[in-house]
mmCIF entry with sequence, helices, sheets and N, C-alpha, C, O atoms, coordinates in Angstrom:
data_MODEL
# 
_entry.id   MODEL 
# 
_entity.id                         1 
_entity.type                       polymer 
_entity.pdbx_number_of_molecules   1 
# 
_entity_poly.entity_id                      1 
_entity_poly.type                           'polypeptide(L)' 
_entity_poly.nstd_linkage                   no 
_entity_poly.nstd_monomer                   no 
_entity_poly.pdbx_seq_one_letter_code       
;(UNK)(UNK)(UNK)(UNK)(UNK)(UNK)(UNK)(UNK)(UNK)(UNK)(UNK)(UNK)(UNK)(UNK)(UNK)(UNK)
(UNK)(UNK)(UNK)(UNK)(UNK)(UNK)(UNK)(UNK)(UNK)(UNK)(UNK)(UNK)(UNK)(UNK)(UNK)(UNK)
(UNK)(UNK)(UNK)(UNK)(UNK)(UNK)(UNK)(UNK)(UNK)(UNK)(UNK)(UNK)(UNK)(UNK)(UNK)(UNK)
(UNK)(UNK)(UNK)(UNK)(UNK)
;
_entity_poly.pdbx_seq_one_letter_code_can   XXXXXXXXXXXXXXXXXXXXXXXXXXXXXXXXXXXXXXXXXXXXXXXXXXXXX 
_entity_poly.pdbx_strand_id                 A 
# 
loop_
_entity_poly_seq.entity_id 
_entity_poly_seq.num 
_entity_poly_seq.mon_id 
_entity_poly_seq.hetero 
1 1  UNK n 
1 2  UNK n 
1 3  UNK n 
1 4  UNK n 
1 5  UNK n 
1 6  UNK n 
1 7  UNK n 
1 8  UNK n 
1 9  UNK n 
1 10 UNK n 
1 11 UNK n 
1 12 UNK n 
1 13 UNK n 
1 14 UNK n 
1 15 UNK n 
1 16 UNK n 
1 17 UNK n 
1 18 UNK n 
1 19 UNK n 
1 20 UNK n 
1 21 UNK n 
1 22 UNK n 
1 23 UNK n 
1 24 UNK n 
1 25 UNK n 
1 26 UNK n 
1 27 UNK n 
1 28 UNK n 
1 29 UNK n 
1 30 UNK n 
1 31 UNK n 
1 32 UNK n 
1 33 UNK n 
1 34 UNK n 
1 35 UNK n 
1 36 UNK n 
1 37 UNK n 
1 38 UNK n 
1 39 UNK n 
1 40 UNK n 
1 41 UNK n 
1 42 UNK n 
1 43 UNK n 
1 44 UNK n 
1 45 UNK n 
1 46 UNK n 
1 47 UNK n 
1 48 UNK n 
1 49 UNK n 
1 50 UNK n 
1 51 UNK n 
1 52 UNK n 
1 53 UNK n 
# 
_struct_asym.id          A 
_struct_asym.entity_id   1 
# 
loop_
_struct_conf.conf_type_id 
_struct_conf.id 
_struct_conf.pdbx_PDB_helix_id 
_struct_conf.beg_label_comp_id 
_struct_conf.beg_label_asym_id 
_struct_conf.beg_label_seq_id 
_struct_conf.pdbx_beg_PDB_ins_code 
_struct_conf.end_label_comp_id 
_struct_conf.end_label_asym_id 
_struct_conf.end_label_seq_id 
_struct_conf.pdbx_end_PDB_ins_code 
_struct_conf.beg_auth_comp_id 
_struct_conf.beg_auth_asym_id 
_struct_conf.beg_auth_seq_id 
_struct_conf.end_auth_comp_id 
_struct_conf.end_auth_asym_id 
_struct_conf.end_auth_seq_id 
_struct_conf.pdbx_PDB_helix_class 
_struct_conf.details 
_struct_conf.pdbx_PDB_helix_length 
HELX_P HELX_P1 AA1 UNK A 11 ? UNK A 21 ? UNK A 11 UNK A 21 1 ? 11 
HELX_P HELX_P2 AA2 UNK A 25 ? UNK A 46 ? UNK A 25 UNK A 46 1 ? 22 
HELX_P HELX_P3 AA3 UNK A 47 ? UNK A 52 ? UNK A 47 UNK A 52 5 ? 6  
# 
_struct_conf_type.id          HELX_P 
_struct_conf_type.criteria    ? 
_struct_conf_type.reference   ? 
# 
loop_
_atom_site.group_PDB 
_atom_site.id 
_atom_site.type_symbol 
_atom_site.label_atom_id 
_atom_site.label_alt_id 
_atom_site.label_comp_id 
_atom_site.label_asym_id 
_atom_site.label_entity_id 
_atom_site.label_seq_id 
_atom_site.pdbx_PDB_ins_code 
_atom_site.Cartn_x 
_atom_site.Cartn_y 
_atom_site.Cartn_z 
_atom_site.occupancy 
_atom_site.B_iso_or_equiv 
_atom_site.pdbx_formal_charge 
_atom_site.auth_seq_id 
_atom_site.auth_comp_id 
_atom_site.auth_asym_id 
_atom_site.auth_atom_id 
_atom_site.pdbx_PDB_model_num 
ATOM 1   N N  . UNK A 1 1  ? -18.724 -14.963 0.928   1.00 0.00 ? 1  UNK A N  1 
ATOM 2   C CA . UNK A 1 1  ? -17.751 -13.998 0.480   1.00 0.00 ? 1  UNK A CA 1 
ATOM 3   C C  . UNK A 1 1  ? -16.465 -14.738 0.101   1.00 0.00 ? 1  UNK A C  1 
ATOM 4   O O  . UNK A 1 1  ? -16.040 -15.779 0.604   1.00 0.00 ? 1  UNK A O  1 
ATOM 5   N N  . UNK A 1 2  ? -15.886 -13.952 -0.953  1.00 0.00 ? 2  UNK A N  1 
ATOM 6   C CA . UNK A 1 2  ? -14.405 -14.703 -1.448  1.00 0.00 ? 2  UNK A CA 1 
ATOM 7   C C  . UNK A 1 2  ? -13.387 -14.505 -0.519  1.00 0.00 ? 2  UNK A C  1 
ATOM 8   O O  . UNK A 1 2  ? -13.511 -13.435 0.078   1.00 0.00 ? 2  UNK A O  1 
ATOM 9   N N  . UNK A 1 3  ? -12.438 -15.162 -0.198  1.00 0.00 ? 3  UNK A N  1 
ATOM 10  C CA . UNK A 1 3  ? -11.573 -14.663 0.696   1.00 0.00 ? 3  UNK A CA 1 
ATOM 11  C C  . UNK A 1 3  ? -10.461 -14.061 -0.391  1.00 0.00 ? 3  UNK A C  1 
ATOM 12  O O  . UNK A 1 3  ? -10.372 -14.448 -1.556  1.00 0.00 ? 3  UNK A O  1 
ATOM 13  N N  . UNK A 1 4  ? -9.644  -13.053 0.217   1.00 0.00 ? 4  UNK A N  1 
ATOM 14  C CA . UNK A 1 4  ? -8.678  -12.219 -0.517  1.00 0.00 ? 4  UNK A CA 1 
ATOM 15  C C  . UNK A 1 4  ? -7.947  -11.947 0.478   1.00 0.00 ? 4  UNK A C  1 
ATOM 16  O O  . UNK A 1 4  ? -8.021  -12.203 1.680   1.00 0.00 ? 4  UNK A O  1 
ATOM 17  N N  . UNK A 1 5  ? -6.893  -11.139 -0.466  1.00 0.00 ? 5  UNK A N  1 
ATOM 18  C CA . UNK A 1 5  ? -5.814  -10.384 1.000   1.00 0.00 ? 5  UNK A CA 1 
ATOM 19  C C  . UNK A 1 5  ? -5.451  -9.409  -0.370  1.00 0.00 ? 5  UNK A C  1 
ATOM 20  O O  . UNK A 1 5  ? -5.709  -9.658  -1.547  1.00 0.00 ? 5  UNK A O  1 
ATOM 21  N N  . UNK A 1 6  ? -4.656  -8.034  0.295   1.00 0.00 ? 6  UNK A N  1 
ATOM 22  C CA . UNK A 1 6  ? -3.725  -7.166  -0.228  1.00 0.00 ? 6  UNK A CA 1 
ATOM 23  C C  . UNK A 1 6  ? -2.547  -7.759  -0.105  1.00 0.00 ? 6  UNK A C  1 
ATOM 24  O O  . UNK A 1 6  ? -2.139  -8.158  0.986   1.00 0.00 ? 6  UNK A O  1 
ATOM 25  N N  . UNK A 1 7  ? -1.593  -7.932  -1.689  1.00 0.00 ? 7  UNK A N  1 
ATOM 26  C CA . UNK A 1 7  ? -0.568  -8.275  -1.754  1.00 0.00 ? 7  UNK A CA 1 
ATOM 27  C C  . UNK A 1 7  ? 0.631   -6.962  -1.632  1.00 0.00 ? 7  UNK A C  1 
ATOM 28  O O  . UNK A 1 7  ? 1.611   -7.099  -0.899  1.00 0.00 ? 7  UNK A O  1 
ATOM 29  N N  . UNK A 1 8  ? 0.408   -5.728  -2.429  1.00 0.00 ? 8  UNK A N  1 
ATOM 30  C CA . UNK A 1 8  ? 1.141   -5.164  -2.294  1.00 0.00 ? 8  UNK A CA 1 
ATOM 31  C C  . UNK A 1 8  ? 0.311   -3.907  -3.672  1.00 0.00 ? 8  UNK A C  1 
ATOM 32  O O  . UNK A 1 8  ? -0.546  -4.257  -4.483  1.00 0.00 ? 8  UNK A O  1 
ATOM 33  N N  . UNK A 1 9  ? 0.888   -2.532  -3.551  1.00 0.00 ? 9  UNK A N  1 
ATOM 34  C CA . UNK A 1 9  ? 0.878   -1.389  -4.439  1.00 0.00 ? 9  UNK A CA 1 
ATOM 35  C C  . UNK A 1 9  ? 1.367   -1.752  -5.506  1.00 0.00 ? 9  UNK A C  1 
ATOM 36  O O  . UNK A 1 9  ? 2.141   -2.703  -5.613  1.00 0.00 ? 9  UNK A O  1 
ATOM 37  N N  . UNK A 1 10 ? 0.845   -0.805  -6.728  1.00 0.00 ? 10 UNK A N  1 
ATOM 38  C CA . UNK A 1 10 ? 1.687   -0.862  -7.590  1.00 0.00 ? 10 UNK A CA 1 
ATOM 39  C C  . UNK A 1 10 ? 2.624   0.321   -7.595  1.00 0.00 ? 10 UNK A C  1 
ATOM 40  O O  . UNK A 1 10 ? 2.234   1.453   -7.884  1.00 0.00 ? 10 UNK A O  1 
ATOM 41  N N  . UNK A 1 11 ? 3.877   0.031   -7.265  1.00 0.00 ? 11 UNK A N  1 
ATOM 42  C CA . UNK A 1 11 ? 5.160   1.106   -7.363  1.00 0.00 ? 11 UNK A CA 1 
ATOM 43  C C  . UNK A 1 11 ? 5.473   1.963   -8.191  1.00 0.00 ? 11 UNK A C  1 
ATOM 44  O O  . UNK A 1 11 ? 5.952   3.045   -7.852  1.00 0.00 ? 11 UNK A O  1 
ATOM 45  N N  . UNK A 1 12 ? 5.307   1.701   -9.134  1.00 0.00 ? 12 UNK A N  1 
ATOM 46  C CA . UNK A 1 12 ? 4.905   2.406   -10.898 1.00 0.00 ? 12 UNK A CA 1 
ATOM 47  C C  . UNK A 1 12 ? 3.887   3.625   -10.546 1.00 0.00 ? 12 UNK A C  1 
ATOM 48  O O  . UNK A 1 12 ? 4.104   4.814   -10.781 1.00 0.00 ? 12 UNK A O  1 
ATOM 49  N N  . UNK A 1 13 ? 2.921   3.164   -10.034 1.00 0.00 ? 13 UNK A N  1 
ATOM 50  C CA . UNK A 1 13 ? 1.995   3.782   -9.812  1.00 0.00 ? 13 UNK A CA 1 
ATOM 51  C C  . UNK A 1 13 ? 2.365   4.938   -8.603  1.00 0.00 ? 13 UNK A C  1 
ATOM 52  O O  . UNK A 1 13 ? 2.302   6.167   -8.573  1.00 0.00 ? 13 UNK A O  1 
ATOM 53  N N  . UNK A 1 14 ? 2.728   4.027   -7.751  1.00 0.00 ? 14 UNK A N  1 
ATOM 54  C CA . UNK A 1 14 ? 2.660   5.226   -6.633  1.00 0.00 ? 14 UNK A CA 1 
ATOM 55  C C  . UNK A 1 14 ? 3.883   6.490   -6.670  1.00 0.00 ? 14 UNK A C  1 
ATOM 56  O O  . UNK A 1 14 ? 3.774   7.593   -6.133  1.00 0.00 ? 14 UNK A O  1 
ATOM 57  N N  . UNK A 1 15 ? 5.220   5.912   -7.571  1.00 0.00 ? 15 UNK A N  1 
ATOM 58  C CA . UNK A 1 15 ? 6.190   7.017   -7.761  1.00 0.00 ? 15 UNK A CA 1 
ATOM 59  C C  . UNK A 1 15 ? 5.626   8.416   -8.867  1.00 0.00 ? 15 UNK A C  1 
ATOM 60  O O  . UNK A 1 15 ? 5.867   9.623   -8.899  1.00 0.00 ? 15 UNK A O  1 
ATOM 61  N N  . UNK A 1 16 ? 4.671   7.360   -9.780  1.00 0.00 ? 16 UNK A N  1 
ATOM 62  C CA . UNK A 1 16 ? 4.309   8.559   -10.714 1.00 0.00 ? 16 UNK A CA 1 
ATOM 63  C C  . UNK A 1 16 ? 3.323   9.594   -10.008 1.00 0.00 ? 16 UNK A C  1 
ATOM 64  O O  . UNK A 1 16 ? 3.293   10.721  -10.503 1.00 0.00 ? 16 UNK A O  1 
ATOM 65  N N  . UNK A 1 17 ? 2.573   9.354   -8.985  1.00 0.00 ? 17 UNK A N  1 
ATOM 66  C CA . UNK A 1 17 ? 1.714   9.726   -7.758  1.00 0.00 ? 17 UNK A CA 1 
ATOM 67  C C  . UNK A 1 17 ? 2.508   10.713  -7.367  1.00 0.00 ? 17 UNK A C  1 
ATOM 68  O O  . UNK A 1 17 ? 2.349   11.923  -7.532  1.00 0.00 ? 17 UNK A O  1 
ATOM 69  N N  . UNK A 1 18 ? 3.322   10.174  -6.871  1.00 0.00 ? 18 UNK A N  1 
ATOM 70  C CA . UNK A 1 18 ? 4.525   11.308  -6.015  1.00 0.00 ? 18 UNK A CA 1 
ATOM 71  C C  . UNK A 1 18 ? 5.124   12.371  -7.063  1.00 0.00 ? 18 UNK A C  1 
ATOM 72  O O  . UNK A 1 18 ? 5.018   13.585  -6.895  1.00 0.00 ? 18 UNK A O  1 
ATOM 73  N N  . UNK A 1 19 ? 5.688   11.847  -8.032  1.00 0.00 ? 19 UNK A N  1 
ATOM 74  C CA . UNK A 1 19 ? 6.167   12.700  -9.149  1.00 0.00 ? 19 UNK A CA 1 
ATOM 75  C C  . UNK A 1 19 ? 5.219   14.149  -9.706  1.00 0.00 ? 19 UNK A C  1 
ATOM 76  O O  . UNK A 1 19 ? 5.563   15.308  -9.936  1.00 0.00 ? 19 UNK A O  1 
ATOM 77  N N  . UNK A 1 20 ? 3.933   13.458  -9.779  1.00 0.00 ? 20 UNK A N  1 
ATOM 78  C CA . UNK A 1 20 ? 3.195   14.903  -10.023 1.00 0.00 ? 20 UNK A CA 1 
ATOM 79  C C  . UNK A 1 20 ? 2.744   15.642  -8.868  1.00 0.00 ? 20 UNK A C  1 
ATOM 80  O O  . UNK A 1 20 ? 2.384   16.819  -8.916  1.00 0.00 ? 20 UNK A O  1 
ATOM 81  N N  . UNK A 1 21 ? 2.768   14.983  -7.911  1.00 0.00 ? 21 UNK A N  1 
ATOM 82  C CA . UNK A 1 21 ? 2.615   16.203  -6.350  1.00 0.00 ? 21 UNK A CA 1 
ATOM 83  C C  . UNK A 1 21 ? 3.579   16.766  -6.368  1.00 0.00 ? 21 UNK A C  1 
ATOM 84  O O  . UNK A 1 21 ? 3.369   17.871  -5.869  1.00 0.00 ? 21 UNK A O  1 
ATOM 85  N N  . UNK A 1 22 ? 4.772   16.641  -6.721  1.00 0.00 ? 22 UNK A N  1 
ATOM 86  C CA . UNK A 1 22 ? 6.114   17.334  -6.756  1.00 0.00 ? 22 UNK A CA 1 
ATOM 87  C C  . UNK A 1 22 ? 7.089   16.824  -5.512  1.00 0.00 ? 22 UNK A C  1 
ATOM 88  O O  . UNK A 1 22 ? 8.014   17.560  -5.168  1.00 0.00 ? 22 UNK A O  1 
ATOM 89  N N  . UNK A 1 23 ? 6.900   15.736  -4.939  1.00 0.00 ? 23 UNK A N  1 
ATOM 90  C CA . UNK A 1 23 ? 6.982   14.879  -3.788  1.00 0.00 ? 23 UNK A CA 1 
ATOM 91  C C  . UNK A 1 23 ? 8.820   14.164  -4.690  1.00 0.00 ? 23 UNK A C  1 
ATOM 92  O O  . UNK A 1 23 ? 8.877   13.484  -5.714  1.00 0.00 ? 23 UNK A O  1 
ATOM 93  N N  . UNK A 1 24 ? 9.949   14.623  -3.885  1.00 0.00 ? 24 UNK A N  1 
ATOM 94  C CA . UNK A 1 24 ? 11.113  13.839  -4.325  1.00 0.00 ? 24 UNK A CA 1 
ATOM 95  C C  . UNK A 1 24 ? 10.911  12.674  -4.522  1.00 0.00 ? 24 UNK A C  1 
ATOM 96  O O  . UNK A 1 24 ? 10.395  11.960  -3.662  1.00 0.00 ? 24 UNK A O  1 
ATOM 97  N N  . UNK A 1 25 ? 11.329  12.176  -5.869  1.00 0.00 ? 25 UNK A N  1 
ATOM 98  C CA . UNK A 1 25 ? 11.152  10.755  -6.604  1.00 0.00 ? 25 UNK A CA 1 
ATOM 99  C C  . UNK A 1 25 ? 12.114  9.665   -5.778  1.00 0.00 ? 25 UNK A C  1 
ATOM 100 O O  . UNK A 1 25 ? 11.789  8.551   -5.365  1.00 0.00 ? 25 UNK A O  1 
ATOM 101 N N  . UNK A 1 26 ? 13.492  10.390  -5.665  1.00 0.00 ? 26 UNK A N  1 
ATOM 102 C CA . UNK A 1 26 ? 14.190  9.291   -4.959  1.00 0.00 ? 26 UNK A CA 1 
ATOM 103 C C  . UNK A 1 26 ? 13.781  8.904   -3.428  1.00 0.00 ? 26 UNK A C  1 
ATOM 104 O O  . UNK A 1 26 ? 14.058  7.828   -2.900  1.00 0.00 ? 26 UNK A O  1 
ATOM 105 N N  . UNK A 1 27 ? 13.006  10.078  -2.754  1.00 0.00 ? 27 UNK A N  1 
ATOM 106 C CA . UNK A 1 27 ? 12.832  9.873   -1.267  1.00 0.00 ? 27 UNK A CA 1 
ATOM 107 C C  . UNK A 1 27 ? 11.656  9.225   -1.266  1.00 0.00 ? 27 UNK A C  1 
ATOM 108 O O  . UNK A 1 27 ? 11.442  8.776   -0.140  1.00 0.00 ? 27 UNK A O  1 
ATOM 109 N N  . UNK A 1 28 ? 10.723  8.956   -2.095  1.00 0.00 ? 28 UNK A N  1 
ATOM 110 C CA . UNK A 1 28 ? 9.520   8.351   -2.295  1.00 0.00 ? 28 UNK A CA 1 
ATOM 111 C C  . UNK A 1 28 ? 9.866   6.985   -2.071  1.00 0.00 ? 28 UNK A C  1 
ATOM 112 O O  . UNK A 1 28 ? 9.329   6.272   -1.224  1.00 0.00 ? 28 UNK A O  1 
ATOM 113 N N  . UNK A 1 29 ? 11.109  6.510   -3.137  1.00 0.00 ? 29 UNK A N  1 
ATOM 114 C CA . UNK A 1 29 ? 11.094  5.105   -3.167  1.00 0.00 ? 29 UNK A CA 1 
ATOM 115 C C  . UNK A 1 29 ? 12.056  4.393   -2.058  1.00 0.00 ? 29 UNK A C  1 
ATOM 116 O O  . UNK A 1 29 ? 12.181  3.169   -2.025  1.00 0.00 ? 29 UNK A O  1 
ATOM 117 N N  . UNK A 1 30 ? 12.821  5.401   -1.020  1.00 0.00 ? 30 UNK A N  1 
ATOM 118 C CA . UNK A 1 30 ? 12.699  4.941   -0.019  1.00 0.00 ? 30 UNK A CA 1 
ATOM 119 C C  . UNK A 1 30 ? 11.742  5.043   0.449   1.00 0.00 ? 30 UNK A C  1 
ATOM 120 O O  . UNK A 1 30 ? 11.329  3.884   0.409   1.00 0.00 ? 30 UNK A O  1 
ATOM 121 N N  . UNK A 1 31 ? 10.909  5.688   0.967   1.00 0.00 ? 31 UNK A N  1 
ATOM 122 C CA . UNK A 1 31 ? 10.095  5.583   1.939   1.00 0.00 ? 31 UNK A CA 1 
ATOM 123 C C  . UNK A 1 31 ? 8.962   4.143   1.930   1.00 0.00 ? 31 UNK A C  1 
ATOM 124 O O  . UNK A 1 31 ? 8.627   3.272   2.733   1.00 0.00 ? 31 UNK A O  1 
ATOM 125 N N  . UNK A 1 32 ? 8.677   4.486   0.658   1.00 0.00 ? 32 UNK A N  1 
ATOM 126 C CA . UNK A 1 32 ? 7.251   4.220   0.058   1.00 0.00 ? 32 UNK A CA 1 
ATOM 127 C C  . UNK A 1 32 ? 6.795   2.162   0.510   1.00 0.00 ? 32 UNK A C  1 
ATOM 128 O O  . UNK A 1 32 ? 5.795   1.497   0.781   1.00 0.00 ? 32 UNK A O  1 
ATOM 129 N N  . UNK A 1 33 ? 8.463   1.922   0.310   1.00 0.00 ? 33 UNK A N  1 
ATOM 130 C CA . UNK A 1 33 ? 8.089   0.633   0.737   1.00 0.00 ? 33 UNK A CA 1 
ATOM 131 C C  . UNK A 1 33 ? 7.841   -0.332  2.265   1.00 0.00 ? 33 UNK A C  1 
ATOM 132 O O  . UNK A 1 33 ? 7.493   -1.474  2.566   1.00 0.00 ? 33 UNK A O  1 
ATOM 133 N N  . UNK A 1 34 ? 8.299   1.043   3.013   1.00 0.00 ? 34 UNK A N  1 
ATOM 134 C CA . UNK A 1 34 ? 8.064   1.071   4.524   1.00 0.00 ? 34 UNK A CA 1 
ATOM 135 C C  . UNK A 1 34 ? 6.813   1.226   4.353   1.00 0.00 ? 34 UNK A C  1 
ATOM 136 O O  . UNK A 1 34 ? 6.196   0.162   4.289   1.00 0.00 ? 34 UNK A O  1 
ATOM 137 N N  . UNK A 1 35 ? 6.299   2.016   4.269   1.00 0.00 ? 35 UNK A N  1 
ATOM 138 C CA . UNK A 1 35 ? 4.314   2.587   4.113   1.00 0.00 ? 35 UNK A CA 1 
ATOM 139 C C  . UNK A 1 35 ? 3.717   1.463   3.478   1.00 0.00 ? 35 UNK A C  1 
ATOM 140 O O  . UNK A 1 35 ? 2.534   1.231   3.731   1.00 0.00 ? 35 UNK A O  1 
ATOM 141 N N  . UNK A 1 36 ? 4.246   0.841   2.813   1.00 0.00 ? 36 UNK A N  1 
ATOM 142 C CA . UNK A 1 36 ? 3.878   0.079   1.815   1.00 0.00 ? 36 UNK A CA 1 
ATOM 143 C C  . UNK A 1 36 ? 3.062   -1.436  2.679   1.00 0.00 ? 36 UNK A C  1 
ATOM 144 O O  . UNK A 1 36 ? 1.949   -1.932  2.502   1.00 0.00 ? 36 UNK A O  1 
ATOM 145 N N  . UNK A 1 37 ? 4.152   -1.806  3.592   1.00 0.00 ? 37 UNK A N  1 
ATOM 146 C CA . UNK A 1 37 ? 4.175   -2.789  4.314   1.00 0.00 ? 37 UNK A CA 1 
ATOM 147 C C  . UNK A 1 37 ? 3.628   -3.086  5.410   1.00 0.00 ? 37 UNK A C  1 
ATOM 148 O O  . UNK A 1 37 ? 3.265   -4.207  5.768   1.00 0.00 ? 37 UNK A O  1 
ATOM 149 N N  . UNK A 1 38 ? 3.503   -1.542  6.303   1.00 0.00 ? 38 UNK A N  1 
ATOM 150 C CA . UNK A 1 38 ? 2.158   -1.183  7.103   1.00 0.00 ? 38 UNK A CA 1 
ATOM 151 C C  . UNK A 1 38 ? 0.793   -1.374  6.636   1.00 0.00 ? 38 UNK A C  1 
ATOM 152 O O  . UNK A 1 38 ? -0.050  -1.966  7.311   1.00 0.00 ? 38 UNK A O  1 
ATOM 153 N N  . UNK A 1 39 ? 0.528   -0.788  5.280   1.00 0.00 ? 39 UNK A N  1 
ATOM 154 C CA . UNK A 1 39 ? -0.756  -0.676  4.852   1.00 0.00 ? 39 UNK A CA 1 
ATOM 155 C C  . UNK A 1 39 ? -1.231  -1.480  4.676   1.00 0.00 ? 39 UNK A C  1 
ATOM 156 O O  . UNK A 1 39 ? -2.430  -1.602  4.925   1.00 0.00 ? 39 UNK A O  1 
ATOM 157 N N  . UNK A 1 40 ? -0.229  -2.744  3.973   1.00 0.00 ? 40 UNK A N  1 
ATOM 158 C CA . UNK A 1 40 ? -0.831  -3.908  3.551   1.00 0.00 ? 40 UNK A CA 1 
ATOM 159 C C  . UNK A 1 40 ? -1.178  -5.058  4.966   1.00 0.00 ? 40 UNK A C  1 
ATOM 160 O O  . UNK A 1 40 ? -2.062  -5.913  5.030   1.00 0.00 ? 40 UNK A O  1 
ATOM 161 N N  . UNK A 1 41 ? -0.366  -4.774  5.763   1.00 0.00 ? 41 UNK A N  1 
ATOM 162 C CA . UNK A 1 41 ? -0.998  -5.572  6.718   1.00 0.00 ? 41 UNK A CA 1 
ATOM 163 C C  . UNK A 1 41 ? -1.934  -5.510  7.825   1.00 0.00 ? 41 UNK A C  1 
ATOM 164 O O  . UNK A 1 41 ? -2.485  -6.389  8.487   1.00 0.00 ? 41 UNK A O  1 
ATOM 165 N N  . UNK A 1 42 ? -1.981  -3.906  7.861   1.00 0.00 ? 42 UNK A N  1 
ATOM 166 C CA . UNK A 1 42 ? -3.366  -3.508  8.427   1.00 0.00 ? 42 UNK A CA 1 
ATOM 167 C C  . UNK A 1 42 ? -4.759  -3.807  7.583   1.00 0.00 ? 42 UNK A C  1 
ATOM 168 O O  . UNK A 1 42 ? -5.823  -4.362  7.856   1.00 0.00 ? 42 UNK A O  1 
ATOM 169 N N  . UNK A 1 43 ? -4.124  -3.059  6.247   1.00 0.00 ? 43 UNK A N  1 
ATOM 170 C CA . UNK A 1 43 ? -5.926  -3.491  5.240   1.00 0.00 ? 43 UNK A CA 1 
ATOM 171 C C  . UNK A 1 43 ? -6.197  -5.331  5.602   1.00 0.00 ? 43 UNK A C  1 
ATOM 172 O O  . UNK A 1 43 ? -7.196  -5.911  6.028   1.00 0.00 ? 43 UNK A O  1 
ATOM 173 N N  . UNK A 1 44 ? -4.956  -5.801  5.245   1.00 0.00 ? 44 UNK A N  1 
ATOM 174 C CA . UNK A 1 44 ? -5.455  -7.443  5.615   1.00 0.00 ? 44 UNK A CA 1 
ATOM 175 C C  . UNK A 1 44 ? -5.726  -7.614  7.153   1.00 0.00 ? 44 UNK A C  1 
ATOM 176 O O  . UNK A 1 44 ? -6.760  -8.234  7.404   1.00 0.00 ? 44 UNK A O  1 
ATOM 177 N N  . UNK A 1 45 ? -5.139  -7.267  8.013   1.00 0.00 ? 45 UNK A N  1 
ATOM 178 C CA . UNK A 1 45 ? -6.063  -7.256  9.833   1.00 0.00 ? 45 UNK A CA 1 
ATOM 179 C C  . UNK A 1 45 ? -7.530  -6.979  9.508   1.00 0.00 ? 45 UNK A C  1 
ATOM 180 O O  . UNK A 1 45 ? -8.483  -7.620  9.951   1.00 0.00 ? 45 UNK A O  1 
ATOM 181 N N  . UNK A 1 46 ? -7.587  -5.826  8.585   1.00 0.00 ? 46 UNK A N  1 
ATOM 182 C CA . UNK A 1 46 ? -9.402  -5.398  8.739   1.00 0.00 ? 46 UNK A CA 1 
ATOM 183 C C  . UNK A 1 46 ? -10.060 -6.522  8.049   1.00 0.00 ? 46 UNK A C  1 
ATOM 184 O O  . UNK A 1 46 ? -10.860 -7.301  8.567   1.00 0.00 ? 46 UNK A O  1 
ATOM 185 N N  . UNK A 1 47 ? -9.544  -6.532  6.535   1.00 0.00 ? 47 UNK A N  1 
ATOM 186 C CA . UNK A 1 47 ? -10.623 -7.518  5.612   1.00 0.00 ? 47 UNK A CA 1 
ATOM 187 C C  . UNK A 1 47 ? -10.296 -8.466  6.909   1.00 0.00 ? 47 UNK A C  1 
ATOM 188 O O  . UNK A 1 47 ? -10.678 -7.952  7.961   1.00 0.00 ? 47 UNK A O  1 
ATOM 189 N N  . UNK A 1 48 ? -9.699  -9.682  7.044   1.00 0.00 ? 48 UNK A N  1 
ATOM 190 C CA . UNK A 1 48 ? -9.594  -10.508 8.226   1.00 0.00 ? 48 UNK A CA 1 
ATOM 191 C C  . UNK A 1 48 ? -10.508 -10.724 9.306   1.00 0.00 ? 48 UNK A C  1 
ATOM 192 O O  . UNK A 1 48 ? -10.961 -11.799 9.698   1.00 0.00 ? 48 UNK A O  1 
ATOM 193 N N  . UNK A 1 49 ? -10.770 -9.326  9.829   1.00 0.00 ? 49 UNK A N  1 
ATOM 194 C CA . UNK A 1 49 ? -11.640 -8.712  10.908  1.00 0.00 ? 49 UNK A CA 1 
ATOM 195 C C  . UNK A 1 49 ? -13.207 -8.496  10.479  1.00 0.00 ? 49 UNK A C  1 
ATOM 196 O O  . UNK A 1 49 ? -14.082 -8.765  11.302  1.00 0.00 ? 49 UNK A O  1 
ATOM 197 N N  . UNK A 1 50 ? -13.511 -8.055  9.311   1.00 0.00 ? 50 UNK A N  1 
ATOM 198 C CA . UNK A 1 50 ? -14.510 -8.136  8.592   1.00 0.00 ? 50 UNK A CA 1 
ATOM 199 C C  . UNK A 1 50 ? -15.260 -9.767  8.555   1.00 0.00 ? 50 UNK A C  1 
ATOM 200 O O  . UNK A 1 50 ? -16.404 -10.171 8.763   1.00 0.00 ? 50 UNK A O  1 
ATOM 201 N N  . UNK A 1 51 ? -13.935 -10.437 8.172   1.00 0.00 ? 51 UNK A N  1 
ATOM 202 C CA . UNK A 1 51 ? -15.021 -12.169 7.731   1.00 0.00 ? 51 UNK A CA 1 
ATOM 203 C C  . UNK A 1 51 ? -15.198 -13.043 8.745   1.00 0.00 ? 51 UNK A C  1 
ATOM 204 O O  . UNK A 1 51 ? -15.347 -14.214 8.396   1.00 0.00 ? 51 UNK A O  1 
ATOM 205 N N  . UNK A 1 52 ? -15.238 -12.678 10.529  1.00 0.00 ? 52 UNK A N  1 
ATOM 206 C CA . UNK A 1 52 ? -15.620 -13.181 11.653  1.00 0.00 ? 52 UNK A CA 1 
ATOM 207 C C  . UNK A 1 52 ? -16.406 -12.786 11.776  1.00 0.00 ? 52 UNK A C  1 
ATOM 208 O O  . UNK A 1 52 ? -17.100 -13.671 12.277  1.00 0.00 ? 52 UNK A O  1 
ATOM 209 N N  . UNK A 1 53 ? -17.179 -11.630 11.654  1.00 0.00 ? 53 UNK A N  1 
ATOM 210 C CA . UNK A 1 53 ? -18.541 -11.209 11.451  1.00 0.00 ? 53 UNK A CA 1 
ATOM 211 C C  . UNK A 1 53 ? -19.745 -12.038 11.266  1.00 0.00 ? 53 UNK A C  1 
ATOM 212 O O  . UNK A 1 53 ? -20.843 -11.505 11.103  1.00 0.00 ? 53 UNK A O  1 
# 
């Protein structure tokens, strides 16, 4: 298997995400990069956790 990691979202992406849920644009892009930074280092704990297997 290749090794990889999650670097990060695309922001572009995830405000226009929010924008059509009707989700505040400006409170998104605070938030979003807190969430952002969790996710990515849990998905990389798992893949991680996956290739000791």
């Amino acid at each position: 298997m290749t090794p990889g990691a999650v670097l990060g979202w695309d922001m572009s992406a995830a405000l226009a995400l929010a924008q059509a849920l009707g989700v505040n644009t400006l409170i998104a892009a605070e938030l979003l990069p807190e969430i952002e930074a969790v996710m990515v280092r849990k998905l990389n704990e798992q893949m991680e956790g996956g290739r000791d297997g």
